[in-house]
N, C-alpha and C positions, 0 to 999 in steps of 0.2 A: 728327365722329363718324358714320359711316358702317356700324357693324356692331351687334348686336346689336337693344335693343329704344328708342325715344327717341317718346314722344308730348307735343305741344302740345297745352294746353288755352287756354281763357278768353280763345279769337282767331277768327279767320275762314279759310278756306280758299277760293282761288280756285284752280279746278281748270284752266282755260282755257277755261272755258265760264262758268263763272256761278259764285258766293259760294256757300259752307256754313256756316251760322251756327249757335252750339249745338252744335259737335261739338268732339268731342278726336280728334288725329289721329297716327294712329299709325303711325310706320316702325320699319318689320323690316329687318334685314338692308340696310337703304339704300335701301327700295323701302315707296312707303306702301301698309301693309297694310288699314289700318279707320278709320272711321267712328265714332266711338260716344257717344252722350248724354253731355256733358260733366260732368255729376255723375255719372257712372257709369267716372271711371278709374281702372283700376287701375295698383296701386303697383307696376309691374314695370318694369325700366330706369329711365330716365332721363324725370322728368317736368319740364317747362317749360313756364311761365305765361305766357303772352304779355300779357298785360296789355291786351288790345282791340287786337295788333297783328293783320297780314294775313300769312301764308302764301304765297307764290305761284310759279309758275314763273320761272326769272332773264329778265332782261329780252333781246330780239333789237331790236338796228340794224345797221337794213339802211345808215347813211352816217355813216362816222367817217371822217373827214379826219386826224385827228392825236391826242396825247394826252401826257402823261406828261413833255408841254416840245416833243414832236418832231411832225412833220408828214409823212405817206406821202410828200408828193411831194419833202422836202427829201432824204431818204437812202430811195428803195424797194427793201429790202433786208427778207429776212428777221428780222433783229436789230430793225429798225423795227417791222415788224408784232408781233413778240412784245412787246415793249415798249407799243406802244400798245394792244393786247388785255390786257393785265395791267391797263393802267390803269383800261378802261370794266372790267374785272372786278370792281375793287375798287367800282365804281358798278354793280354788280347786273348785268350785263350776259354773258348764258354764249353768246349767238353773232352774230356780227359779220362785216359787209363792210367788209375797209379801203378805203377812196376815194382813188382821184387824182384830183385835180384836173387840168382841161386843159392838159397838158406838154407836150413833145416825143417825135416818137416813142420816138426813146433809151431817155427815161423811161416812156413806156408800157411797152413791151420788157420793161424791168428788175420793173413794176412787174407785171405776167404773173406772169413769171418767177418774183418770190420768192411769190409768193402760192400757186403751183402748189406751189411747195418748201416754205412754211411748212403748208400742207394735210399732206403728206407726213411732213413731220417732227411731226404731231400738235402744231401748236403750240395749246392750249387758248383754243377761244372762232371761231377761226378760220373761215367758212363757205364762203370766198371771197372775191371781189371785185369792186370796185363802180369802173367806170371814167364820173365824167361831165365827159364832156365826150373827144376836141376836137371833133366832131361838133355843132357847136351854133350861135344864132343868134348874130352879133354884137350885133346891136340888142339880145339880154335875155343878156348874155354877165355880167352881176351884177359879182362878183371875178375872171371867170375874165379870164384874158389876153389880149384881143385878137389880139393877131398869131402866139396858137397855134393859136387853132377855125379849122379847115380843113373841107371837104366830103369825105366815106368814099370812100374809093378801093379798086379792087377788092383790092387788098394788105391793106389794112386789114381789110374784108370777110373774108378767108382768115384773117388773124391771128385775128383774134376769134373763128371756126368752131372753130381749134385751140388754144385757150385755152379754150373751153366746155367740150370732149373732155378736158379736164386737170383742171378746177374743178367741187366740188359745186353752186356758182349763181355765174353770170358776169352781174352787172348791168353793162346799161351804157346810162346817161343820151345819149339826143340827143334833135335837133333837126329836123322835118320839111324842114326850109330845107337841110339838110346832108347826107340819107339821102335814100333813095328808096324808095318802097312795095316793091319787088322786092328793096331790101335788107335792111330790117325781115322781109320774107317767110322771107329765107335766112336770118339771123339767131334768128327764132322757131322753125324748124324742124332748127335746132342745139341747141334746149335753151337760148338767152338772155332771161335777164331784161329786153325792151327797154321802158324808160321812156321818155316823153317831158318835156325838161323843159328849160329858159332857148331858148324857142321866143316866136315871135309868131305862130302857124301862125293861120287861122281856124279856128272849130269845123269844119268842114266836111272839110277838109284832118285835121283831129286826129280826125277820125270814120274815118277812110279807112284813117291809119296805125293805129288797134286795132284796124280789122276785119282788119290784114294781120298785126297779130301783139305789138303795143306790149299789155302789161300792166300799166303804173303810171304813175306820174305823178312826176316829185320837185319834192318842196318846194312843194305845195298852194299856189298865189298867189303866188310867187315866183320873179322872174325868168321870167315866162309872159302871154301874152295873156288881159288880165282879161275878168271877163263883166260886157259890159254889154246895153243894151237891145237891142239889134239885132242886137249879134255876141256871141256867147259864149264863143268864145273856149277856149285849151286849159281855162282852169278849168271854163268851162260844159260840154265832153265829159269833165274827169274827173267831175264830178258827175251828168251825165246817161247816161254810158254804164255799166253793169254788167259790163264786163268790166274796167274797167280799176280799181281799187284806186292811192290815192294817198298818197303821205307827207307828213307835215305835221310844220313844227316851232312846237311848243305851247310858245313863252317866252313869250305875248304881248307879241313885239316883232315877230316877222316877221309876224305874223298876229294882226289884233285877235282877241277872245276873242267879241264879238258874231260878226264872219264869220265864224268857228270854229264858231258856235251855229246860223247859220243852212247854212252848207257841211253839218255833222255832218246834218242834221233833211233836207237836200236829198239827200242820196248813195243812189242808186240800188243796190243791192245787185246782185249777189253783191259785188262788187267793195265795198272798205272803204277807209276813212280809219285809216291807218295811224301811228304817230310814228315819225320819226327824233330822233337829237340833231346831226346835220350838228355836230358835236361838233372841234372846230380842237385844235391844241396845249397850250392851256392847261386841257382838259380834266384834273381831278386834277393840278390845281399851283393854285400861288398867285400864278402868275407873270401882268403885268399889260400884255406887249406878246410878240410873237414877228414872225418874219418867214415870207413867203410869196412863195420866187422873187424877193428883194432890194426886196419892199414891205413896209410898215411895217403892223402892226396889231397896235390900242390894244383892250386889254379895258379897258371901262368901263360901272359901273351895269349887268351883264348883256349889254353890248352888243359886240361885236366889229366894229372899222369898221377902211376905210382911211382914209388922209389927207382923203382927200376926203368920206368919211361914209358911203362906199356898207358896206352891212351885208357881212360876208366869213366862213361860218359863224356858227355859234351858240356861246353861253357857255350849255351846258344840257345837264344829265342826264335821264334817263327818268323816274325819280321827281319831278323837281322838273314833267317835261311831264304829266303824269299828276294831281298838285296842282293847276296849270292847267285842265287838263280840269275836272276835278270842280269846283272850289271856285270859278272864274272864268266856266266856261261849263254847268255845270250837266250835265256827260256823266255817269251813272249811273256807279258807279265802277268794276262788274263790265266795260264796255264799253271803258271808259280803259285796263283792266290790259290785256283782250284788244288794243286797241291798239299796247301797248308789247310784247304776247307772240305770243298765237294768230295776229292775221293778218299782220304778218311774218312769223312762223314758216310761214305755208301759203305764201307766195313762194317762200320756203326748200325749199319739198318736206317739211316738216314736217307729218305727218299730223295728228298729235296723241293716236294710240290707242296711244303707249308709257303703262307706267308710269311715274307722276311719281318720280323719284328724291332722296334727301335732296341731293347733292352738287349739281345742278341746280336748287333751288330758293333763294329769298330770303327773311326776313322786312323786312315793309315795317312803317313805323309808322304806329297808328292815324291820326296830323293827316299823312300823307302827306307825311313832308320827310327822311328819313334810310332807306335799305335796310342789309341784309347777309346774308350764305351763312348759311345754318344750320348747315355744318359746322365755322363760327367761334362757337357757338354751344353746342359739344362742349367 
């Protein structure tokens, strides 16, 4: 329901900045009009109780790999991306980067290609895309392929210039070991999202590439040079540098929830700790194995592994990272939703001074374990 008058009572509103408690909130015309003392509403349109649920803007990941059974890199085709964007939609989710994993050019090519065309074709949820990898270290190469991560070549370099020029936000994960500070440079001053991320760089080297243009980090302690006492490593410059903002996947399987606690309390601002779901094919299914470029991986307990036990993606929704946050590491929960919302969303080019819309927004439940659209809700 999108037209006329629909206010929620007896919940919370998270606006993208901080909770409203005590109000009833009311959309007009599909657009929230007010505010109002929640014993103070009136009986016009459509009243619904939320029962101590939360309000909020739909959730933004910036790293889905797959969903709905399928995987970007198995078919990168248009029809794939609409497919797995329906899927995180039905899990709260209104804008999204599809991911390739490290492929072959081919597949990179292709996978440009349909994401420029599904942007185009207005496929719903769609932001762009998210390429990591093949740019990347062997030695922290995780799941990704071995014999695909190669060093950027000036071709590549131009490809990616003119895929920025096509896409609302062109991320693309590499590796100090594989890029060069002049390429990050020309890279950053195309308008790309460059992360760094399955690198072993030192901190010092990972200081160098954000002063020339790297803005994020993927996968906060995963597949990266950790911090220890001496060297700190790409984690220790996403945490100490403020310019760079980092994604983190909150299962507590890839990242205990103490590190989590003490990472969150150490980040240097501007720059934020952000969620991803790095979200693989079994995202919205029930399905309990899939493949990835003719390797086997087993969902188990939460966990997505290969044969061998190396982690390959995550089995996790935004809501369930967010439950995480709060309930296991103690993140204030107005900070966890901005997490999953606002500061993706400012990566994005997302200002935040639209009006909140009803067809854009979710309710979450009060104990933090189920979302859905409010216009399902009509």
């Amino acid at each position: 329901m999108t037209s006329g008058v629909v206010t929620f009572r007896n919940g919370t509103l998270f606006d993208g900045t901080r909770l409203q408690f005590g109000q009833a909130i009311v959309f007009r015309e599909g657009a929230l009009a007010a505010l109002v003392p929640d014993d103070q509403v009136r009986n016009e349109g459509q009243v619904i109780d939320l029962n101590g649920d939360i309000i909020s803007p739909g959730y933004v990941d910036l790293q889905v790999n797959g969903g709905d059974g399928v995987m970007f890199n198995d078919d990168p085709s248009v029809a794939t991306i609409r497919r797995i964007a329906g899927a995180h939609r039905k899990l709260g989710v209104v804008s999204l980067l599809p991911t390739l994993i490290t492929d072959t050019p081919e597949k990179t090519r292709a996978a440009v290609e349909a994401a420029i065309q599904a942007v185009r074709d207005g496929v719903q949820g769609v932001a762009g895309l998210h390429l990591e990898g093949p740019h990347l270290s062997v030695e922290r190469k995780g799941a990704h392929d071995a014999d695909l991560i190669r060093p950027m070549q000036d071709s590549d370099l131009e490809a990616l210039i003119a895929a920025a020029a096509e896409l609302p936000c062109l991320k693309v994960t590499l590796a100090p070991e594989a890029v060069t500070k002049e390429q990050v440079r020309s890279l950053f001053e195309a308008g790309v999202l460059v992360s760094l991320g399955h690198s072993n760089a030192d901190f010092a080297t990972c200081q160098h590439y954000a002063a020339a243009g790297a803005r994020c980090v993927t996968h906060l302690f995963n597949a990266m040079s950790q911090l220890g006492n001496r060297e700190p490593g790409l984690v220790g410059s996403a945490l100490a540098n403020g310019s760079l903002s980092a994604g983190l996947i909150a299962d507590s399987i890839h990242v205990h929830p103490e590190v989590i606690r003490a990472a969150w309390a150490a980040k240097t601002a501007p720059g934020q700790i952000f969620l991803v779901s790095d979200a693989m094919a079994v995202a919205g299914t029930d399905q309990t194995e899939f493949e990835l470029e003719g390797r086997r991986i087993t969902r188990t307990d939460g966990r997505l592994t290969l044969d061998d036990g190396t982690l390959a993606g995550a089995d996790l929704d935004l809501t369930t990272a967010i439950q995480v946050l709060v309930t296991q590491v103690g993140v204030p929960l107005q900070d966890a939703l901005a997490a999953a919302t606002t500061y993706p969303g400012q990566l994005l080019g997302q200002s935040g001074s639209q009006p909140l819309r009803f067809d854009a927004m979710i309710r979450i439940s009060a104990d933090l374990d189920a979302c859905d659209w409010l216009p399902a809700l009509g």
